[in-house]
Structures are given as C-alpha cells and as structure tokens.
C-alpha positions as CSV (number, residue, x, y, z in Angstrom):
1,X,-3.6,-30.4,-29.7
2,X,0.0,-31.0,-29.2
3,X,0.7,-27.0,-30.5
4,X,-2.0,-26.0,-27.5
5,X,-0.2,-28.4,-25.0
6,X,3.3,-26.6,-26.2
7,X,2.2,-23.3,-25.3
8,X,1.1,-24.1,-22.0
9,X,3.6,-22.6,-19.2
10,X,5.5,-25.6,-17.0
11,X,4.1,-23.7,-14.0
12,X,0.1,-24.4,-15.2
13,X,1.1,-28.0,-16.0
14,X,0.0,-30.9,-13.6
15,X,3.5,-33.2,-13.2
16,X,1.4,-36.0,-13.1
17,X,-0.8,-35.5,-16.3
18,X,1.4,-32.7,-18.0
19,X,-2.3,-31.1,-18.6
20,X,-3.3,-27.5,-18.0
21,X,-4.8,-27.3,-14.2
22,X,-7.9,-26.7,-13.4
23,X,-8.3,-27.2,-9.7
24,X,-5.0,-27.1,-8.4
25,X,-4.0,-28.1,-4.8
26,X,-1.3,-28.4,-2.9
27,X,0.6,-30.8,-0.7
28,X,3.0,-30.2,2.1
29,X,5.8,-30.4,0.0
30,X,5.3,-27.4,-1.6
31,X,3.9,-29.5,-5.0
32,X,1.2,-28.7,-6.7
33,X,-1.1,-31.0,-8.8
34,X,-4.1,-31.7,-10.4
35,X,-6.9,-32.3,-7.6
36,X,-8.2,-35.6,-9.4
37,X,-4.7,-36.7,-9.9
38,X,-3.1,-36.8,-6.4
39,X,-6.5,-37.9,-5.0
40,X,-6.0,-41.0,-7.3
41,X,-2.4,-40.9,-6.5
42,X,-3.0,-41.1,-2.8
43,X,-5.8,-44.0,-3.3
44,X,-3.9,-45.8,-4.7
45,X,-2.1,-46.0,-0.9
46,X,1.3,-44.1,-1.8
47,X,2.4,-41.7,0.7
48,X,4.9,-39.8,-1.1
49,X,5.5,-36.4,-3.3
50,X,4.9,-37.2,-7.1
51,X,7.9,-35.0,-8.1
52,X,10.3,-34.8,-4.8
53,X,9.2,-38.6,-3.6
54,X,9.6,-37.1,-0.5
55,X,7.5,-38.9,2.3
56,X,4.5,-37.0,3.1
57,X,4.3,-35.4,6.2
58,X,0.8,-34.6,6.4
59,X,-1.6,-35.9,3.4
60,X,-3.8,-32.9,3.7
61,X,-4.1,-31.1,0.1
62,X,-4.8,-27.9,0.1
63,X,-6.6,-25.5,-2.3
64,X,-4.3,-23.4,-4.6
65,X,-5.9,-20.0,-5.0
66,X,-3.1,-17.9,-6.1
67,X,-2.5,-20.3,-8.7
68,X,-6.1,-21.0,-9.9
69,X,-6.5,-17.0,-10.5
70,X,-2.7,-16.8,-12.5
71,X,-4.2,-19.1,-15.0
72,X,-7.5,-17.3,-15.2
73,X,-5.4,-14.5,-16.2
74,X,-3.3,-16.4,-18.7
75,X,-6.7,-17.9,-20.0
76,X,-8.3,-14.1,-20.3
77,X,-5.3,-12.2,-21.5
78,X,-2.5,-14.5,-22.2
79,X,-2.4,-12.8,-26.2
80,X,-1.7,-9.7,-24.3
81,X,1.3,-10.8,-22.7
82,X,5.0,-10.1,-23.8
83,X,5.7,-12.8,-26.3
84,X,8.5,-14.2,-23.4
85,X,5.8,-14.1,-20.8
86,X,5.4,-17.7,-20.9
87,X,9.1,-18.7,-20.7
88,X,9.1,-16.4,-18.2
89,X,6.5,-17.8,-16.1
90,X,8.7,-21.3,-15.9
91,X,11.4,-19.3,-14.6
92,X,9.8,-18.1,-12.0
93,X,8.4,-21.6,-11.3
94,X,12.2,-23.0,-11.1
95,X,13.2,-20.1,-9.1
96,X,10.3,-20.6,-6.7
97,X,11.3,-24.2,-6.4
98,X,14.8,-23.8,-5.7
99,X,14.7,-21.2,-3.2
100,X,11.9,-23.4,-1.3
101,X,13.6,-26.9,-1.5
102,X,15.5,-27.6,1.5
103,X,17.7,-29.6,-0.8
104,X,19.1,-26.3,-2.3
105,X,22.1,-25.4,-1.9
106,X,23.8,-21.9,-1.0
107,X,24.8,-21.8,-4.5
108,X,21.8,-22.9,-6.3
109,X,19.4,-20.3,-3.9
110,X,22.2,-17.6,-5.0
111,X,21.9,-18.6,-8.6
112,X,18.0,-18.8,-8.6
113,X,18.5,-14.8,-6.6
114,X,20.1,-13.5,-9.5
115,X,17.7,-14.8,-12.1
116,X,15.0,-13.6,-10.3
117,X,16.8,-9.7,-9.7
118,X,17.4,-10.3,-13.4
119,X,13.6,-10.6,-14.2
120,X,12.8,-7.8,-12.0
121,X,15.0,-5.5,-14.0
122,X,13.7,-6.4,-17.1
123,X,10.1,-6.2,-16.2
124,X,10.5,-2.7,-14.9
125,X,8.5,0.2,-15.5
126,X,9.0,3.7,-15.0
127,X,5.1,3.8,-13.4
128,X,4.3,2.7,-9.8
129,X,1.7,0.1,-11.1
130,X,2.8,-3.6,-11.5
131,X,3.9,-5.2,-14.9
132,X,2.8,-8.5,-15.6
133,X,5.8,-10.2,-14.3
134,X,5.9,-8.3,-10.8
135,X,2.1,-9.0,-10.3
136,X,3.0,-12.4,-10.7
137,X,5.5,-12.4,-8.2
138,X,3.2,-11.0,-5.9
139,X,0.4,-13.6,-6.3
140,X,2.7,-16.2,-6.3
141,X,3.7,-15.0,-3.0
142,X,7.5,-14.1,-3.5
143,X,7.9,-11.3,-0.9
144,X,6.9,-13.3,2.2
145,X,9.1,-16.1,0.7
146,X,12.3,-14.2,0.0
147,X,11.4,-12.1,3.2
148,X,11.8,-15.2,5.2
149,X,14.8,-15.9,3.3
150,X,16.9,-12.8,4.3
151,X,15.5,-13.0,7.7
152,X,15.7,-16.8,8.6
153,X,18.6,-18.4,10.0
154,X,22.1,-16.4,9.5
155,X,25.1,-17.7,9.0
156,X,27.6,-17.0,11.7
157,X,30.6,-16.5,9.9
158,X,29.2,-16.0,6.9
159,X,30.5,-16.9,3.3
160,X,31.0,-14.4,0.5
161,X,28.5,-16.5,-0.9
162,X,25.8,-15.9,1.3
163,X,26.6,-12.4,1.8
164,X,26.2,-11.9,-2.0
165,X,23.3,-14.0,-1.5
166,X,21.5,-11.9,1.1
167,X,22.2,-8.3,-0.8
168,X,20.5,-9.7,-3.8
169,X,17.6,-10.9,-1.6
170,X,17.5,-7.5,0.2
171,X,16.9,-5.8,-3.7
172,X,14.4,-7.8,-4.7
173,X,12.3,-7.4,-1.3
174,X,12.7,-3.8,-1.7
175,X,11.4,-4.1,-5.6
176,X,8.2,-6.2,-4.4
177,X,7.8,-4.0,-1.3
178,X,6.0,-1.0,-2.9
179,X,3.7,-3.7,-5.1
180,X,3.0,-5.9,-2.4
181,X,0.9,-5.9,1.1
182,X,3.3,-3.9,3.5
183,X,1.8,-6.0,6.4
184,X,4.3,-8.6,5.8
185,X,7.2,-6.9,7.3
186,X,5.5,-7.6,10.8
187,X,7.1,-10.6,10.8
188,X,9.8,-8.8,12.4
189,X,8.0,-8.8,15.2
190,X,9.2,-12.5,15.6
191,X,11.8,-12.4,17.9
192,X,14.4,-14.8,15.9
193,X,14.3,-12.6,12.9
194,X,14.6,-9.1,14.1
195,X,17.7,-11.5,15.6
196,X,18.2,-12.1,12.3
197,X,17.9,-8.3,10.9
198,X,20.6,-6.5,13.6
199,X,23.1,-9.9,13.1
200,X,23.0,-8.7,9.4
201,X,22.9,-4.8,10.1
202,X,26.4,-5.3,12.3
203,X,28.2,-7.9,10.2
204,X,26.4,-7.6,6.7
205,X,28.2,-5.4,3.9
206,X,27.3,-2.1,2.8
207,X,24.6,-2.9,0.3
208,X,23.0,-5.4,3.3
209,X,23.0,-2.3,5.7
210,X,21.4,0.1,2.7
211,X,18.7,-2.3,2.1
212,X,18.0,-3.0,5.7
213,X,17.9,1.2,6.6
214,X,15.4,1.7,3.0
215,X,13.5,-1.4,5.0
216,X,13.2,0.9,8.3
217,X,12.2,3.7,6.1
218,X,9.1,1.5,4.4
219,X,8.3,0.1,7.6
220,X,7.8,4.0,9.1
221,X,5.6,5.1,6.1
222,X,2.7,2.9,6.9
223,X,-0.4,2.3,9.5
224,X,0.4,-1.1,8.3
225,X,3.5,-0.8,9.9
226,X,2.8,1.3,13.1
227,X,3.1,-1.2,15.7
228,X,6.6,-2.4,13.8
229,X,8.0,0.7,13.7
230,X,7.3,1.5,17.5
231,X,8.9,-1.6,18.4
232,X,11.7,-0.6,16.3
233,X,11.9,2.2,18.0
234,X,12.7,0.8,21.7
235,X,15.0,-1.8,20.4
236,X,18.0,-0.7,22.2
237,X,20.4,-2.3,20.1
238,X,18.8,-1.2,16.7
239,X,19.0,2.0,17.3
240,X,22.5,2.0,18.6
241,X,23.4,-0.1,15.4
242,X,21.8,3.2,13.3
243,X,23.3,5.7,15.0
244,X,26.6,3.7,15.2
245,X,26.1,3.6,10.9
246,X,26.8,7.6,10.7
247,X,29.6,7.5,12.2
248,X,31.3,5.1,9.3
249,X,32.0,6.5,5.8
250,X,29.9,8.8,4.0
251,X,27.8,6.2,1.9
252,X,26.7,4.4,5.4
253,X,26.7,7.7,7.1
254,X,23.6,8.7,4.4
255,X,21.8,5.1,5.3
256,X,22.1,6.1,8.9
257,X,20.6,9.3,8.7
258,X,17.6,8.4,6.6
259,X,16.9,5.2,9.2
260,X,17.3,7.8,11.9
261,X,14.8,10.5,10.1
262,X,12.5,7.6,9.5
263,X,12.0,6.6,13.4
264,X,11.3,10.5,14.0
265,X,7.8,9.8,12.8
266,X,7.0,8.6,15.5
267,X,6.5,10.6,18.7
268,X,7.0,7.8,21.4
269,X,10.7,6.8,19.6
270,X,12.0,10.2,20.2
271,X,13.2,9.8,24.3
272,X,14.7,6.3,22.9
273,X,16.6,8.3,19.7
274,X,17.9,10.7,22.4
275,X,19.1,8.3,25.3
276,X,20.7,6.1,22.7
277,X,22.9,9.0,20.8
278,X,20.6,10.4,18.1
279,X,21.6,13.6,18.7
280,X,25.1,13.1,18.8
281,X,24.6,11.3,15.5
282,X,23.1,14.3,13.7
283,X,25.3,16.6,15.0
284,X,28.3,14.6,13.6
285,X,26.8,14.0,10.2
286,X,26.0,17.8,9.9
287,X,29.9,18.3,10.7
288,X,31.1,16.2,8.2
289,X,28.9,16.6,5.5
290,X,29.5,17.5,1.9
291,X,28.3,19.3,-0.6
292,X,26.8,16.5,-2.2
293,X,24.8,15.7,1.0
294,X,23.1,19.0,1.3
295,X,20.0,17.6,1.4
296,X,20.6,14.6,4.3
297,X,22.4,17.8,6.0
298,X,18.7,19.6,5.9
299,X,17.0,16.6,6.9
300,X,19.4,15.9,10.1
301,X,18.9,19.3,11.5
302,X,15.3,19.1,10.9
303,X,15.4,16.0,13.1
304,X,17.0,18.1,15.6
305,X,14.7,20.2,16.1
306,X,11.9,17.7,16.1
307,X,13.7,16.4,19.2
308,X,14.7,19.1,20.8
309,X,10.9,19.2,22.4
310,X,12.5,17.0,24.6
311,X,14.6,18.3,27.7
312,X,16.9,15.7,27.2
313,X,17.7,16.3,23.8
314,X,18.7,20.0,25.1
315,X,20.9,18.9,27.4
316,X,22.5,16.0,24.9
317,X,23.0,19.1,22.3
318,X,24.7,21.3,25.1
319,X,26.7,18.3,26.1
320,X,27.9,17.8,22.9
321,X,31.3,20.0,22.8
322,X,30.4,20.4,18.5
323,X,26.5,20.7,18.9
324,X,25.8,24.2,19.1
325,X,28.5,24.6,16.5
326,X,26.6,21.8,14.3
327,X,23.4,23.9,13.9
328,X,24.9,27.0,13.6
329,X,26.6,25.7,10.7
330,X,23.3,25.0,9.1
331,X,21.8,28.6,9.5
332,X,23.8,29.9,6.0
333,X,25.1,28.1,3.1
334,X,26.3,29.7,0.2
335,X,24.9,27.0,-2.3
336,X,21.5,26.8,-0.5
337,X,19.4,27.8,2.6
338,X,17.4,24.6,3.2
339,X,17.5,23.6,6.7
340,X,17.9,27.1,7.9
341,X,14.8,27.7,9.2
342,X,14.9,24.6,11.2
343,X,18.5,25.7,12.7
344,X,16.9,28.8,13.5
345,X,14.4,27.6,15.2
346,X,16.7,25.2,17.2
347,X,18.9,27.7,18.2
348,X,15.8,29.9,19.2
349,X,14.8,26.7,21.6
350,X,18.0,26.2,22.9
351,X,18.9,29.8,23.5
352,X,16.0,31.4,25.4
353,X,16.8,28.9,28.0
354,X,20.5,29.2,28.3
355,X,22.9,31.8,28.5
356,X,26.0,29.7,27.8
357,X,24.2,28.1,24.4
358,X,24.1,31.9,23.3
359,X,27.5,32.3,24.4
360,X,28.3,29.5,22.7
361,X,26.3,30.5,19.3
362,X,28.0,33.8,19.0
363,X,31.1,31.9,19.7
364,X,30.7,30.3,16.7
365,X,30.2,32.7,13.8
366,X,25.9,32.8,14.1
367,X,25.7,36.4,13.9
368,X,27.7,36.7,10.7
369,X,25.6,33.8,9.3
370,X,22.4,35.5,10.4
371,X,23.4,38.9,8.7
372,X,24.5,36.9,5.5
373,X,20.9,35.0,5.9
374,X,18.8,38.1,5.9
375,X,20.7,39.7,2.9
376,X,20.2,36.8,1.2
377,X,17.5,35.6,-1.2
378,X,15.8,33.4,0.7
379,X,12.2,33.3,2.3
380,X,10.9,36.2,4.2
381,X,9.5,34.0,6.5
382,X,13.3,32.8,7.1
383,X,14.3,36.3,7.5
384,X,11.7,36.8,10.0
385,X,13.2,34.1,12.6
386,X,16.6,35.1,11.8
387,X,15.7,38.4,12.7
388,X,14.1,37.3,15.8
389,X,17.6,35.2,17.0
390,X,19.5,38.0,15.8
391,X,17.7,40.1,18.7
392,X,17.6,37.6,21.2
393,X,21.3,37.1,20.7
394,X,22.5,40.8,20.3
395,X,20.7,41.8,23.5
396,X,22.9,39.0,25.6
397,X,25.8,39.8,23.7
C-alpha cells in the first residue's frame, strides 16, 4: 500500500487525505480536494482554504473535470508514460500554483516560466500531435492561464525581470497555440488586454514583439479567429505599431512584414493597411532587403499587389518617391525570380493608368529587368506577363 501511495503524482493527491482523488472539486481558491473531504471540512463550520488558509470567498465547490479525466488517463495508461511522467506531473502542479497565487512574486512567476518552457522543450516532438506532457498542459488549462498572464496588467516601467518574464510567457503560448483551442485568443477582444498587447508591442523587447507578430499571424489563420483578426485590422494604433516595426532593424523588420502579410487575408483590412502606411512599409522593406530575406521580399510585393485593388493604394505607391522603383526591383533577381510575377502584375496595374508610373518604370531600369526576365529560366507563364509590360511600356516609350 505505501509503494502504491508513493507512485501516486502530488497533483492526483487530496491535501487533506494525501489519497488518490476520485471526485475532485474545486474551491475558489484555486484548491482542489477530495469532494467528501472539504464537504466534511466545511461542516465542520470552517470557512477557510485547507492549503492556503485563505478565507473563502464564496463556499461553492465546483466540479473538477479536467482533472477527473487526467487521472482516468494516468489510471488507463500510466505504464505507458515516460518513466519521469509522474515527477513531471508535480511540476506542473507547482508551476500551475505559483503562476496563479496572488502571493507570487515576479520572481517566483519568472522562475515557475522557465521550468515550464523547460518542460515544453523536453517534451517536444518533431510531429504536430501532442506528447503526453503538452496534452496535459492543455487539459489542465495552461494557455488561457499564461494567456492572461502576458496580457493582464503591464508594468509601466517595466523591470528586466518582467520583460524576461513576459518573452518566456509569449514562447510557451505560442508552443500550446497549435495544440490547443485557438478560440482563446478572443480574449483580445477585451479592451484592457489588446491595451495590454500594443503597451507590450511599443515598449516590449525584440523577442516580445516576435511573439506578439507570430500571435497576429495565428490569429489570421482561423474562422476561429475571424472576428479577432477584423478587429485587428481597424485598430488604428496596431497597425501603425506593425508598420512602424519594418522600419527598425532587419530582425523586427521580418516580424513586421509577416504581421502585415497576415492582416492581408482579410479583404475588409486592406483600406485600413493602406491609410495607415502599409504600402509605404512594403516598399521600404523591398528596398532594403537582403539576400537572406528573399523570401519576405516575395511575400511583401505579393502584398502589394493584393492592395493595389484599391485606388488608394495606387495613389500611396505613386506618392511614394521609391515605390515604383520598389517593384521594379522585384521583377529580376539574379538568385531567384519569385515575386516577379506579382511585380509584373503590379506594374501592369499601375501602368495602364498612368503615364508618369511608366515614365517612372523605364526610369528605373524595368526594361533591362524585363529583357533579363524573359531570357531567363523562369516560368513561361512569367515570360508571358513580362512580355505583355514589355509592350505596354515600349509603345509609351
């Protein structure tokens, strides 16, 4: 009996009879016990926690679901498990505690972040399905916690604690993200934390302004997420704060662009990317680009002409005094032609409609790029568009 009690994780433990839990509830602490032992507790006329002593708010108990099924599982398939499965599972129980208590402090929440990163790293798998230890997270119901975490109150002038803090937070969300129900990032519909989300995308560090942009990016790849994503996308002030992001170094520059790309999906954020400088964005990323951002380069002119549907996204690329020269630059690259067809075509848009964007296209080298283009090795459907500017222009020339 005592081995059998050993091997029995601290997390499937009641505190109050140290045995395995059968019906487990919970208080409004956070606690959970045995459901015949806090009911006897709380006959017996105390009104506190067991464990945190705490005085108790609201005595209502309240089924524990997630927890009832994690012991199921242990029960069913427990042999199965990594021999550190169990220890395991008591860390997650600590780190669960800690990052809830309102007693923790910065430190302790940044300590109990690591070890939880930590355990996501060594549970990883090379396949998108779950490993034991991420499907626990999930059911224990991690990703809203440490969701609410990175987007509760933030610390006005924040400590290189909490900063260090919130990027480890930020990694594990985006860890759980894929495994878990995307539906959760709707919280950002709350106004205090999409507060919360631009306060850290202007004053957060690098890796906070990566993980918030990979966020964006999630939040555009789902139904789940529709609604989010179009509210994203007439936030005034988010999208400025993106935009703003490609015109830093190259590493922020790259987060910009793929936020940017993402909010494309959506028809109704295009007039919004345009009237708040998405254009102006691309074209400047395209510019500066290096080799090693080909493929970013490809996507940002593919995002041009996506929006150049719009009349004022012609007149923000003719505006520009480097836009034409932006795309042209795109039409031939010596290491690679993707993205060309989508310069062609935005220089076919913009050029049947103006006389001084063709001016301004020839000005700029396009015809040698289109001859170098069609001898090229690229697609003949690419040589057939190129052939089609290359007329267009010569016969304005």
């Amino acid at each position: 009996m005592k081995e059998s009690q050993m091997s029995i994780p601290h997390l499937f433990r009641c505190p109050i009879s140290l045995d395995l839990l059968t019906d487990p509830v919970t208080l409004c602490t956070g606690q959970t016990y045995e459901r015949q032992s806090i009911e006897k507790w709380l006959a017996a006329g105390n009104l506190t926690c067991p464990v945190t002593m705490q005085k108790l708010q609201d005595p209502t108990i309240v089924p524990n679901h997630t927890l009832r099924h994690l012991i199921h599982q242990w029960l069913q398939m427990g042999s199965h498990f990594q021999p550190d499965y169990f220890s395991k599972i008591d860390s997650l129980a600590s780190i669960k505690h800690t990052l809830q208590s309102p007693q923790s402090t910065i430190n302790n929440k940044l300590s109990a972040v690591e070890q939880l990163q930590l355990l996501l790293q060594e549970s990883s798998s090379s396949s998108s399905s779950p490993t034991p230890i991420t499907s626990c997270l999930i059911q224990l119901e991690f990703l809203p916690l440490i969701l609410e975490l990175l987007f509760g109150k933030v610390e006005i002038r924040p400590s290189w604690e909490y900063i260090t803090f919130v990027e480890h937070i930020g990694c594990c969300v985006l860890t759980l993200l894929p495994l878990g129900d995307l539906q959760v990032l709707n919280m950002l519909q709350e106004e205090s934390k999409m507060e919360a989300f631009l306060v850290l995308l202007e004053q957060g560090s690098s890796i906070i302004k990566k993980n918030l942009c990979n966020i964006v990016e999630i939040t555009s790849s789902s139904t789940l997420t529709k609604e989010l994503c179009e509210k994203l996308g007439k936030n005034q002030r988010l999208l400025q704060d993106i935009v703003f992001l490609v015109y830093h170094n190259s590493e922020e520059a790259n987060y910009g662009i793929k936020a940017i790309s993402a909010l494309c999906c959506l028809d109704s954020n295009h007039e919004n990317l345009v009237k708040f400088g998405a254009i102006n964005g691309l074209i400047t990323y395209i510019l500066n680009a290096d080799k090693q951002e080909t493929n970013l380069a490809a996507i940002a002119v593919g995002r041009i002409e996506q929006l150049l549907r719009l009349e004022s996204s012609k007149s923000a690329l003719m505006e520009n005094p480097e836009g034409i020269n932006g795309v042209v630059k795109m039409v031939f690259r010596v290491s690679d032609h993707e993205g060309s067809g989508s310069a062609i075509n935005s220089l076919m848009m913009i050029c049947e409609e103006s006389l001084q964007a063709r001016e301004k296209a020839i000005k700029g080298g396009v015809l040698t790029q289109l001859l170098l283009l069609i001898q090229s090795q690229c697609s003949s459907r690419t040589k057939t568009k190129a052939r089609m500017l290359l007329k267009l222009l010569r016969s304005n020339s």
